[in-house]
N, C-alpha and C positions, 0 to 999 in steps of 0.2 A: 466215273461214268458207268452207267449200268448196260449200256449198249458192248456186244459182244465184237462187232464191226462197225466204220467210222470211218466216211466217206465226206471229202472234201475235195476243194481245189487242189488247193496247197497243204502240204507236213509241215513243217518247221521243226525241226531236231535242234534245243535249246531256247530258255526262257530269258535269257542275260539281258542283256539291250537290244542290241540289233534283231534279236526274234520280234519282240515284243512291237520295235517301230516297224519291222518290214510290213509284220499281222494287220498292222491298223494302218498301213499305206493300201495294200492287197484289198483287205476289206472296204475298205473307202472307196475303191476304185470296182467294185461290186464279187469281188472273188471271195471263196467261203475259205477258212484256215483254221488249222487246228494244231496250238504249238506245245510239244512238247517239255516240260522243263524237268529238270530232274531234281532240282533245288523243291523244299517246301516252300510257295507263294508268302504265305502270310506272314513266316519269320522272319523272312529278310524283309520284308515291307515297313516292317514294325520297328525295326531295326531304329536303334539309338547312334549319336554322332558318335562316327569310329575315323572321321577326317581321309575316308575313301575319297576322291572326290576327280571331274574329269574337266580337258579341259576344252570345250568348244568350240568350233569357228562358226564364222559368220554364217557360213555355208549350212554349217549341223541345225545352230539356232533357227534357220529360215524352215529347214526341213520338220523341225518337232513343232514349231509354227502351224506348217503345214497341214499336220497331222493333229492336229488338237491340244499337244502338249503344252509347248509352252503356255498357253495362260497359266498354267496348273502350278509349275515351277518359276518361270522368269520373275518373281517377288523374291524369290531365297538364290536364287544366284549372284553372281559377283562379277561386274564387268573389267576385264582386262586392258585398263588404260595405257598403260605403257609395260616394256618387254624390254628387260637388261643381259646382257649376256658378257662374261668376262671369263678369263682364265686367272687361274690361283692356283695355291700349293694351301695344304691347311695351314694355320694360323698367322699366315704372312699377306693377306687381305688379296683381293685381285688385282691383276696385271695394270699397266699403265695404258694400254690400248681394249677398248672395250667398242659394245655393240649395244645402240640404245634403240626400242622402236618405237612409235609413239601414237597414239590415235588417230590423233590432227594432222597425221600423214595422209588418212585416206579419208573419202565421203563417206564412208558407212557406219560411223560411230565407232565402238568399242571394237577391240582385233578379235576380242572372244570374250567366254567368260565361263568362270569357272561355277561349276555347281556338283553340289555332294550326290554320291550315289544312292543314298536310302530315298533322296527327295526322288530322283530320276526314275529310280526303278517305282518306288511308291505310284507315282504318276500313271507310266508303264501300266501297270495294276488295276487302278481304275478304270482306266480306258480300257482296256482289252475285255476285263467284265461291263463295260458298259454298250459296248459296239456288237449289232448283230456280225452275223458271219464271222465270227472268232469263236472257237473250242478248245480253253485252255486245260492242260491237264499237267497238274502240279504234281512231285512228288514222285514221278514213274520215269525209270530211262526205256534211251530204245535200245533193245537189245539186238535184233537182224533184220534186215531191209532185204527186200528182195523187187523185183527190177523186170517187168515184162513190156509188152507191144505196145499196152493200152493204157499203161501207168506204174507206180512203183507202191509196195506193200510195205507197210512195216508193224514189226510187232513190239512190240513195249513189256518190259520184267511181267506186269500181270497175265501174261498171257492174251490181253486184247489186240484186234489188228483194227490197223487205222490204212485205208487205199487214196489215193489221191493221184492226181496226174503229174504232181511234182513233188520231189522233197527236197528242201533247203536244210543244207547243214550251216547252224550256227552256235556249234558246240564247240567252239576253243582251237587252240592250237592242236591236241590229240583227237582233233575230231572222229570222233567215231563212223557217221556218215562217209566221210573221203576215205577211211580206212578200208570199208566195206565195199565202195564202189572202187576200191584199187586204183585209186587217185594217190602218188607217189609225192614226199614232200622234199623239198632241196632245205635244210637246218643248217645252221653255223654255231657254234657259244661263242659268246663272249668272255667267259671267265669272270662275270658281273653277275652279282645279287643286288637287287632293289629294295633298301630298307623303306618301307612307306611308313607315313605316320602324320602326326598334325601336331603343332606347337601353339601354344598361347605366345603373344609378346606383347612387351610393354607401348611400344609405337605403332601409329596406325599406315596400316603397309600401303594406302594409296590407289589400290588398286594395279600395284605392279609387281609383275611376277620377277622372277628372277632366277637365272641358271648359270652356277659355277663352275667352271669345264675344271675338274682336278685327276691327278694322275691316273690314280685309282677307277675315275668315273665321273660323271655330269652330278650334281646337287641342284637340284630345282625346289625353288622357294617358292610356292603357288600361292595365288591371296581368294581367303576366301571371306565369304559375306558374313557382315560386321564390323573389318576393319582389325581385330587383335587377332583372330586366326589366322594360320596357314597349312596347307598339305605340304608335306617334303615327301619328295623323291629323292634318294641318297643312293644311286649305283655305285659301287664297290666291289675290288677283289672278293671272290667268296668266298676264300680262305677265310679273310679280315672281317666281309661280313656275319659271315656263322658265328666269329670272336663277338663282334658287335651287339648281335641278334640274340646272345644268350645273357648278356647283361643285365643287373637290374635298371630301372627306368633313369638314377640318378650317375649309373656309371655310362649309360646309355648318352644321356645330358649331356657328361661330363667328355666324350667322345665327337659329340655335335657341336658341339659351342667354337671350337675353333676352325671349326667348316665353316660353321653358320656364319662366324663374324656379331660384331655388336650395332648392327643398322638398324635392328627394331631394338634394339635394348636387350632386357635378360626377356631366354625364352623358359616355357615350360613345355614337358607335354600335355598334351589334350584330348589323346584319341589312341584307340589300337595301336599295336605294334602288328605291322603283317613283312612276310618276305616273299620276294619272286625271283626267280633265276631269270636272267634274262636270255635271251639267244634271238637269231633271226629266221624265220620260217616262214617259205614262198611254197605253196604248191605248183604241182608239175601245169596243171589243168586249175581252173577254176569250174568245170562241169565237166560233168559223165552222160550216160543215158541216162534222163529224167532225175538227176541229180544236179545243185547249184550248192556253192560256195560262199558262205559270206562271212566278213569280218577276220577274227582271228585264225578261223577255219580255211581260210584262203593266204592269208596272209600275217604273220608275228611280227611286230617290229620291234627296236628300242624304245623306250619310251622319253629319249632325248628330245623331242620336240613335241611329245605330247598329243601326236598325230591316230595313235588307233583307233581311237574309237570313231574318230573324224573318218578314218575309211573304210571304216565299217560303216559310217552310215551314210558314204559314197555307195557304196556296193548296193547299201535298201535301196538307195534313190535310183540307179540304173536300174535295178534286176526286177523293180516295183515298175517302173515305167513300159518296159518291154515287158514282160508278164499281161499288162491292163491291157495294153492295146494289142499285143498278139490275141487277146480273149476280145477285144472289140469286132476284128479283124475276122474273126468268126477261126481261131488258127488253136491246135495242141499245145498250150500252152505246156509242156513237159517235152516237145518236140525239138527235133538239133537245132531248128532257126532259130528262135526267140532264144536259146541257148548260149549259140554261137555268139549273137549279136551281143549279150551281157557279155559274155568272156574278152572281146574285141573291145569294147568300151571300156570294161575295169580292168583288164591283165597289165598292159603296158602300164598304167598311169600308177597301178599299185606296185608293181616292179620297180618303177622308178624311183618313187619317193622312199620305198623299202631303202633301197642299195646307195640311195644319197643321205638318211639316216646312217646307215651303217658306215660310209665312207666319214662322217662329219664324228660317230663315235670312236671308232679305230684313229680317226687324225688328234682329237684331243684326247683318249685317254693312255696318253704316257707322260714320261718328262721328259723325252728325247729334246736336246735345248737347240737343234738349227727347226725342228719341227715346230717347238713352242715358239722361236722368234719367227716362223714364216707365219704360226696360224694369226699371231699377236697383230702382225701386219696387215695379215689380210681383214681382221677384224675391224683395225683401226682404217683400210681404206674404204670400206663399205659404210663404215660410221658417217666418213666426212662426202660420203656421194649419194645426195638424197632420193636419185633417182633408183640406183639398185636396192636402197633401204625401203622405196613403197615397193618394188619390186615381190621382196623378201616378203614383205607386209600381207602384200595381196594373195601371193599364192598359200601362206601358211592361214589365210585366211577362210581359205576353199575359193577365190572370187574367180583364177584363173582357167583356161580350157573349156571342154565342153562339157557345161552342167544339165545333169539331169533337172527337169521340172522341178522337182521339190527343193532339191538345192536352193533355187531360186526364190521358193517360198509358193510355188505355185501348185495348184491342183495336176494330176494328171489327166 
């Protein structure tokens, strides 16, 4: 940008996903945004299949609906038919009591569906260069915010300032935004590495995901579009994983094979090797003065259920809906109200699902054996009670409580 200063509505600190849909919610609903990303744009866009990939609820889908996306991706995604869940030890297959979920439990079609992140973000990309009132700026962090009566400033490594009357941090878990605005985070570890990656196999996966609760940590078998691919999620000790992580790809195989099991047949790999630590991180606050929170930056989970980025794009849909109509309303959109009311809406509901995540990791990943025959039980009475199973169904779906407008699939 050749402009020295750079005035909008809204900041957005981070270009990942949730910047990119908050921008083009905000904008749509007539606010000007200008998001920052610190990533270069065009090389992740370009990006070739590395089997990154996330995984949906019905609630997400309705939302990028919403927003213009899905036409752009919903052809390369992959619907989530059915959802298995079992406890195992490696190469002893799973438990005798398991958790099945299935489509034709609920009216809404598919429970989700997975789709890869080059296509996601790619998407993301176009739309944000195509939509007025969006000012993307790739390649620059922000380096100090600074925080007054009538709006909050920030300045970016080049030396440019950007002013606006709000700034959204949606820069990760160390977000730098909440750091600045001395927004305080509550962290836990888990002592978990997430080996990600993607497998070819011989059988076609059906469209059903599948998650192995073992000692060590959850194995989630993700199906992605095609039919021979899959994403895996592999949490592990991080000891065991750093051992795993520095393998070559066939002792790497040769380490997964008896997690995996032989239900699609022989697998290979097919994409990247990436690692994540995992841990759990709540902030204190989800806003400051003229400061908001969203996604990672408010909230870290496990990625046992597959849920972050699903509330992260809970968070666009609140803080996009109160934002529009505080600015209808003729109101400071940067001001405590419209503030307050997004923090009231997402804190609890993100809190909750957080520490029921963490409560459902901590109970399966040991071998303590009265723990494993209780969770075995409990698996196996939810299985045979079809009521708590559409239960499970709907709210991992997003369908449950009070949904924001887009959730729904609706305009603000």
């Amino acid at each position: 940008m050749s402009k020295r200063n750079h005035q909008s509505d809204v900041v957005i600190a981070g270009g990942g996903l949730n910047g990119p849909a908050l921008a083009l919610a905000l904008a749509q609903g007539g606010l000007s945004v200008t998001v920052v990303d610190q990533r270069p744009a065009p090389a992740r866009a370009e990006a070739g299949f590395d089997g990154r990939a996330y995984a949906l609820s019905i609630a997400s889908k309705r939302l990028l609906s919403a927003i213009g996306i899905w036409d752009q991706v919903g052809a390369k995604s992959q619907p989530i038919h059915q959802i298995k869940a079992s406890d195992g030890r490696p190469g002893q297959g799973p438990a005798p009591f398991f958790l099945t979920f299935d489509a034709d439990e609920i009216e809404e079609g598919p429970m989700g569906f997975m789709l890869e992140d080059r296509y996601l973000y790619a998407a993301f990309l176009q739309a944000m260069n195509e939509t007025p009132g969006i000012t993307l700026i790739s390649g620059q962090a922000v380096t100090d915010q600074q925080i007054g009566p009538a709006g909050a400033s920030v300045t970016l490594a080049s030396g440019e300032a950007l002013t606006a009357s709000l700034l959204v941090g949606c820069d990760g878990r160390g977000s730098g935004v909440a750091l600045r605005a001395g927004i305080r985070r509550q962290a836990a570890g888990y002592g978990q590495t997430a080996l990600v990656t993607a497998v070819h196999h011989q059988i076609h996966h059906e469209g059903c995901a599948q998650q192995f609760f073992m000692p060590g940590g959850p194995l989630a078998i993700l199906p992605l579009a095609g039919g021979y691919h899959s994403s895996i999620v592999w949490s592990e000790e991080s000891s065991l994983a750093a051992k795993i992580a520095a393998l070559s790809d066939d002792d790497f195989l040769t380490a997964l094979r008896p997690r995996f099991g032989d239900f699609l047949g022989e697998i290979q790999l097919a994409g990247a090797r990436f690692t994540y630590p995992l841990s759990l991180s709540l902030a204190e606050h989800f806003v400051s003065d003229r400061v908001a929170l969203v996604g990672d930056a408010a909230h870290g989970v496990h990625p046992v259920a597959g849920q972050g980025l699903n509330l992260g794009l809970r968070d666009v849909a609140a803080l996009a809906e109160v934002l529009i109509l505080a600015r209808r309303r003729g109101e400071d959109i940067g001001s405590g109200v419209p503030l307050e009311e997004y923090q009231r809406w997402r804190r609890f509901d993100s809190t909750l699902l957080a520490l029921g995540m963490d409560g459902v990791t901590r109970l399966f990943s040991n071998d303590n054996p009265l723990l494993r025959l209780g969770r075995d039980l409990g698996m196996g009475l939810v299985n045979a009670t079809p009521g708590l199973r559409r239960r499970f169904i709907r709210q991992a779906a997003g369908l449950t409580g009070e949904l924001p407008k887009l959730l729904s699939g609706r305009p603000v």
